[in-house]
N, C-alpha and C positions, 0 to 999 in steps of 0.2 A: 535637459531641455530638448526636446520635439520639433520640428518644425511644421507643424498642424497649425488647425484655426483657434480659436480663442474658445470656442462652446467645448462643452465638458460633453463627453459621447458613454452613456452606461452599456456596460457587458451583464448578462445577465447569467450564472453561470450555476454551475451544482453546489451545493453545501458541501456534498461527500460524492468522490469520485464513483463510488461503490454504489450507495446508497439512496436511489433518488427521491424516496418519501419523504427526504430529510428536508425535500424542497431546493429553491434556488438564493442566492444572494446576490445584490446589484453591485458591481465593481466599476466607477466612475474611471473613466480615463481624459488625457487631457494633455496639453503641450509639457507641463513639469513634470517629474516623477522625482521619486527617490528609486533606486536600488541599493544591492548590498553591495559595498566596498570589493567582496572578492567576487564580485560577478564581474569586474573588471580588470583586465590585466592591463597595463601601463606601458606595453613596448617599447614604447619612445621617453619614457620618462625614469626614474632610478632604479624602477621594479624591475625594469627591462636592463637596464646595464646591470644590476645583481645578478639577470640570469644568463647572460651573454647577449644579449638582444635575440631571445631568443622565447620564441612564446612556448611556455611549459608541457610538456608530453600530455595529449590527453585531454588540454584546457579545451571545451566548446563555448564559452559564454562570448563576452564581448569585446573586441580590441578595435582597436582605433584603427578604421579604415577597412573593418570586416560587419559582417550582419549579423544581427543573432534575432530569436523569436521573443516579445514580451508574453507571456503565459496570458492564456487566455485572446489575446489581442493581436497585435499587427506585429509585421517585421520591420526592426528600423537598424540603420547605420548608423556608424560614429563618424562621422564626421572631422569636430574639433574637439582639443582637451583643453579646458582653463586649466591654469595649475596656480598654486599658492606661491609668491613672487620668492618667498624665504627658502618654502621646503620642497618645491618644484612637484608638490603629492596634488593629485588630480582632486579639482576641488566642484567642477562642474563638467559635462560632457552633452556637446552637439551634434543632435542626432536627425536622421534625416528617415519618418516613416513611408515603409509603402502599403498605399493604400488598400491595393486589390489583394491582400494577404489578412484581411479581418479574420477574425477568429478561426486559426487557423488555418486558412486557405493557402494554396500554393497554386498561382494561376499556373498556364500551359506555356511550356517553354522557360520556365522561371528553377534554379534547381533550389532543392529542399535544401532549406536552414534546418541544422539539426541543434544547434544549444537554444535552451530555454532560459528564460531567467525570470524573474518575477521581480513584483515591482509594486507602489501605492503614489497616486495620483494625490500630490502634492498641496493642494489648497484644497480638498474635501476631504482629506486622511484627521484619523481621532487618534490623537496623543495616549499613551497610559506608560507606568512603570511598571517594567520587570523584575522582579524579584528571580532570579537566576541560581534556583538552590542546586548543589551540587553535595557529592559524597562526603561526611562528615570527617572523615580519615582519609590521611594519604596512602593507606595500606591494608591489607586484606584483613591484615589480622593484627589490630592496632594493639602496642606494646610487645609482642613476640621476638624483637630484636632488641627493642631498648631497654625495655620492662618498665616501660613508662606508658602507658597509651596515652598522654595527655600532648608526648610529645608528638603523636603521631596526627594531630588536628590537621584538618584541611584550612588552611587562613584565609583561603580563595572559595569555602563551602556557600557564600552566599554573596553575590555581586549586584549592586542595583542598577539596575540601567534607565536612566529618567529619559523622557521624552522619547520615546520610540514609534515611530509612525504605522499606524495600521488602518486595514480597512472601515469605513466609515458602517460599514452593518454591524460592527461589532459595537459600538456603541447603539443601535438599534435593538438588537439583543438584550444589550443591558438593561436599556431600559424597559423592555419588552418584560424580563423577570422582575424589579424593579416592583414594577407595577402589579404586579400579579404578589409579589409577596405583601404590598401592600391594601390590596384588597379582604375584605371583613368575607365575604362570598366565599372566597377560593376551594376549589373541592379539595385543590393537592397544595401541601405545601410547601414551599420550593425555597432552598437556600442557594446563594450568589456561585456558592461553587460547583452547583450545574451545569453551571456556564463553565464549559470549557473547548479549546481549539487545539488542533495539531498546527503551530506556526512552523510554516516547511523550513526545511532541515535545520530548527532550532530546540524544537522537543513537543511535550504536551504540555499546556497552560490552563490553568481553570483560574477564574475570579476570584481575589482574596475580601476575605465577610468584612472589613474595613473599608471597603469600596463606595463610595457616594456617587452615579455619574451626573447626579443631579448637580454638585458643587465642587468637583473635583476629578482631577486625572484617574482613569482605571488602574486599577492595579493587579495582575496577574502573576500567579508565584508556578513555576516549571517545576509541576508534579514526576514527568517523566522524561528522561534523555533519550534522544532515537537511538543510541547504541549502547550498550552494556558492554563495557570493554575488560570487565575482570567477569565474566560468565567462567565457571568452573570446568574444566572439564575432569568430568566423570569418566573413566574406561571401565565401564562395567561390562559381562559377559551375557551373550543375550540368551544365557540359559539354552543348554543342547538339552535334546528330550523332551523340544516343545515346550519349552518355556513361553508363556504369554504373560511378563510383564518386564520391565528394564525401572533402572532406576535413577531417577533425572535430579540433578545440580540442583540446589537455592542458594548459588552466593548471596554475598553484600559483605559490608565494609564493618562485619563484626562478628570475625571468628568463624567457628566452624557450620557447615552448611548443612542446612536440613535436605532430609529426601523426600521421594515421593513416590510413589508404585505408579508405573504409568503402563493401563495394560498394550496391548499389540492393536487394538484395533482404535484406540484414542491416538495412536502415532501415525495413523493414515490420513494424509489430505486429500478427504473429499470435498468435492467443491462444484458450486452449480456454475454452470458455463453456456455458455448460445455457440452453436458451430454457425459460422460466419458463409463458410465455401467449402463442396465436396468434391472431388474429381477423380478419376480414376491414379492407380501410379505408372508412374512411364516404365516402370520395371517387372511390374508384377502382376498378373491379371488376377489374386485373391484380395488384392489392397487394394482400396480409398488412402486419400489423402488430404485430410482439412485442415482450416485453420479454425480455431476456436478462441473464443473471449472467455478467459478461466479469471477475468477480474485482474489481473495483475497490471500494475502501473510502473511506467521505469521511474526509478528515484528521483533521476537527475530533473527529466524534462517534464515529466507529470502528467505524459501522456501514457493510452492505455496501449499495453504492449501484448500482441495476439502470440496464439504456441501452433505449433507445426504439432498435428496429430496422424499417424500411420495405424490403421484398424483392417482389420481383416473381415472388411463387409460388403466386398464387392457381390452383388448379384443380390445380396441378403435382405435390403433396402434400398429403395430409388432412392436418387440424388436428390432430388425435388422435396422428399419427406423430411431427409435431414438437413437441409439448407433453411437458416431462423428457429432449430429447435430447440427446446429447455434442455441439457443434460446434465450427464454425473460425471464430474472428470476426477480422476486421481492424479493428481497435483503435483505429489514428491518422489516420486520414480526417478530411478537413473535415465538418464535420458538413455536410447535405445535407436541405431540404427538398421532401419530394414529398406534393405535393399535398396541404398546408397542414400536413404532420407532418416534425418532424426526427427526420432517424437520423442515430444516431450510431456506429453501429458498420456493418460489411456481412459475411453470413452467406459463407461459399465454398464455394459446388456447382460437382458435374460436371455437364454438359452434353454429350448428343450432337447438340447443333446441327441437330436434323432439324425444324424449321420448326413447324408444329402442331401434329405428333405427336412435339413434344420431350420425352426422357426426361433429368430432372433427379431428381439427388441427392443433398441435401447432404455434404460432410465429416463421418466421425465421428471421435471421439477415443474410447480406452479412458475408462472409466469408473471406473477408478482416477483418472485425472486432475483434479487439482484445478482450479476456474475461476481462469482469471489467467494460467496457466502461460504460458511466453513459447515458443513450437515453435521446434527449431531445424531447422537443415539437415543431414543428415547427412553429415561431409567436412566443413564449414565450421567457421570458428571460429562462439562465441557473439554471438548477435545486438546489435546495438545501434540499436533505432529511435530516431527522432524522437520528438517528443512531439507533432507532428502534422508531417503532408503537407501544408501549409494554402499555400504558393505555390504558383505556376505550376509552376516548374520541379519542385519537390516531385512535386505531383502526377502529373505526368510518370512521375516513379521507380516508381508503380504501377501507371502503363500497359504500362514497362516489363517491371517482374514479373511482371503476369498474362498477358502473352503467354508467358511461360514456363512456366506451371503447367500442368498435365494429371495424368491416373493412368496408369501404365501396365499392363501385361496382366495384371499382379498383382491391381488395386485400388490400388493404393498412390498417395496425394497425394507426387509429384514438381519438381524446380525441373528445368529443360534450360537449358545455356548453355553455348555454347560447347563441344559436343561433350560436354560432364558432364554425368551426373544425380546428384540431390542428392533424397536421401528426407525427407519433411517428419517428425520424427521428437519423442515427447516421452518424460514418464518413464515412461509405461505402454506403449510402444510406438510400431508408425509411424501415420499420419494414414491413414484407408481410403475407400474407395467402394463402393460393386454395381456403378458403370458403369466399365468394364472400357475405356485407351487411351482417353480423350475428352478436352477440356477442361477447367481449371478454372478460374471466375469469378468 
């Protein structure tokens, strides 16, 4: 419970943090909400004497008598906790919003709430059921101990969860497809399991083909869990002698894993990025130092999170040019400290190698493209990087690829291997340059 006015106030926010063609959706707010259960800790009530009254290493969400940020919305306090007279378990919580903190704001003199938490606005929220499928086995490799696999069933592989509250556009949706598959016209045709969501930190959900919202609760069945907690690992050798390919894991929860050839240059994350701020470094007069939007979000809070980038492009390009530009960042590098700063990303210019009088260029990307986007190769399948280059041999794999890269007479950022070329390409088009057949680094 809120201590606001009685009128219901819409947010209007992105579909996809990433992605903004995807459009926006309205998120009603209002003095009720629900939240999740562990977005509260209980200090003062049994949760807190289990832990010594002591709030948990690391917890940022909400405790009674601290602030935390509603996602999307305002900052509010907890105030008071009702508790249930039996089991003393918090059954409602009063909260006190501040106003001059709407969608994100942090007025002047006010310091920054750092936990986020999410939340659906109680009397306009659409009910639906979860069908919460989970691994068919409780082990990797069902029967290999008992020589039963039958014993090995998960009895928890499918849990329903009824009445669960969600945003009121998702029914909007529904019935948005609904309608379209009901149409004699329709150019495309479109089944219920289109429809799907990332419910945050719950997993991925699409529409199950049983769903009426005409006369009946949604029902959504959890295609994918946000973490794969039995991923394989593989110790493969990255092949000395210039090897360009490694060979990557397919667990699941039925025996042994298939492989897959994954070459050197599908392991590299590029990714189109907006440098945000350029300055010189306090240490070094060949460096810059920016901050860049390479698309990443923190988990927790769902805000976007910028990278520290250190480029040796002082004098090469004004500040002015690269402040708001499209680039190319490599993504999964070890992070790299120069000269007392880490970067963690690295920008990818051409280069015509001519010594003093070098002319450098950055990569651009179209400007439709959204930060994050993953570039692929044109000709190739889609990419699959690392989550870093962080070994020896890793590393390698980039030395590898960047001997490959150049533009050719076009402008155009290219791969060369092996007698192929491969156009660095996204969804607004290909990756470009001014410098015309040179390198790229």
């Amino acid at each position: 419970y809120i201590h606001t006015g009685n009128e219901l106030e819409d947010f209007d926010v992105d579909r996809h943090p990433k992605t903004t063609e995807m459009g926006q959706r309205t998120i009603p707010f209002g003095k009720n909400l629900f939240i999740e259960r562990t977005d509260f800790f209980d200090l003062n009530g049994p949760e807190g004497k289990a832990n010594n009254n002591k709030i948990p290493k690391g917890f940022k969400r909400l405790v009674e008598g601290q602030q935390v940020r509603l996602k999307y919305a305002y900052v509010i306090r907890c105030d008071r906790v009702e508790r249930d007279p039996k089991t003393q378990e918090p059954i409602k919580l009063e909260c006190t919003y501040v106003p001059e903190t709407r969608a994100g704001v942090t007025p002047e003199g006010m310091k920054r709430v750092k936990g986020i938490i999410q939340w659906v606005e109680s009397t306009s929220c659409v009910y639906c059921t979860i069908n919460q499928y989970d691994r068919l086995f409780l082990t990797e490799e069902p029967g290999k101990e008992s020589g039963d696999y039958l014993k090995d069933l998960n009895p928890d592989s499918l849990q329903v969860l009824e009445r669960v509250p969600v945003e009121p556009s998702i029914m909007v949706d529904a019935l948005g497809i609904f309608a379209h598959m009901k149409a004699d016209d329709a150019p495309i045709k479109l089944y219920p399991g289109l429809l799907a969501y990332q419910f945050e930190r719950s997993g991925y959900f699409a529409l199950d083909s049983s769903t009426n919202p005409y006369d009946s609760d949604l029902v959504f069945n959890r295609v994918v869990t946000l973490k794969d907690t039995w991923a394989i690992n593989t110790k493969g050798k990255d092949g000395g002698g210039g090897g360009a390919e490694r060979r990557r894991g397919r667990g699941g929860g039925g025996g042994g894993a298939a492989t897959e050839v994954v070459e050197d240059v599908r392991r590299v994350a590029f990714r189109a990025a907006t440098i945000l701020e350029a300055g010189p470094h306090p240490e070094a007069d060949s460096l810059i130092v920016c901050q860049v939007d390479c698309g990443d979000i923190q988990e927790e809070s769902g805000e976007r999170e910028t990278r520290t980038v250190v480029a040796q492009l002082m004098g090469k390009i004004p500040f002015e040019e690269l402040v708001g530009k499209k680039v190319v960042c490599v993504a999964n590098l070890k992070p790299a400290k120069m000269r007392g700063i880490e970067s963690t990303a690295m920008l990818l210019a051409a280069s015509d190698g001519g010594g003093e009088g070098e002319k450098v260029a950055l990569l651009s990307v179209p400007d439709s493209v959204p930060n994050g986007e993953l570039i692929r190769l044109d000709g190739k399948p889609e990419s699959q990087p690392d989550g870093m280059l962080k070994s020896k041999g890793a590393q390698k794999v980039w030395d590898r690829v960047k001997s490959a890269l150049r533009s050719n007479n076009e402008g155009e950022a290219v791969y060369t291997l092996d007698g192929g070329t491969f156009k660095m390409m996204t969804s607004g088009g290909p990756i470009t340059t001014t410098l015309k057949d040179v390198i790229i680094g």
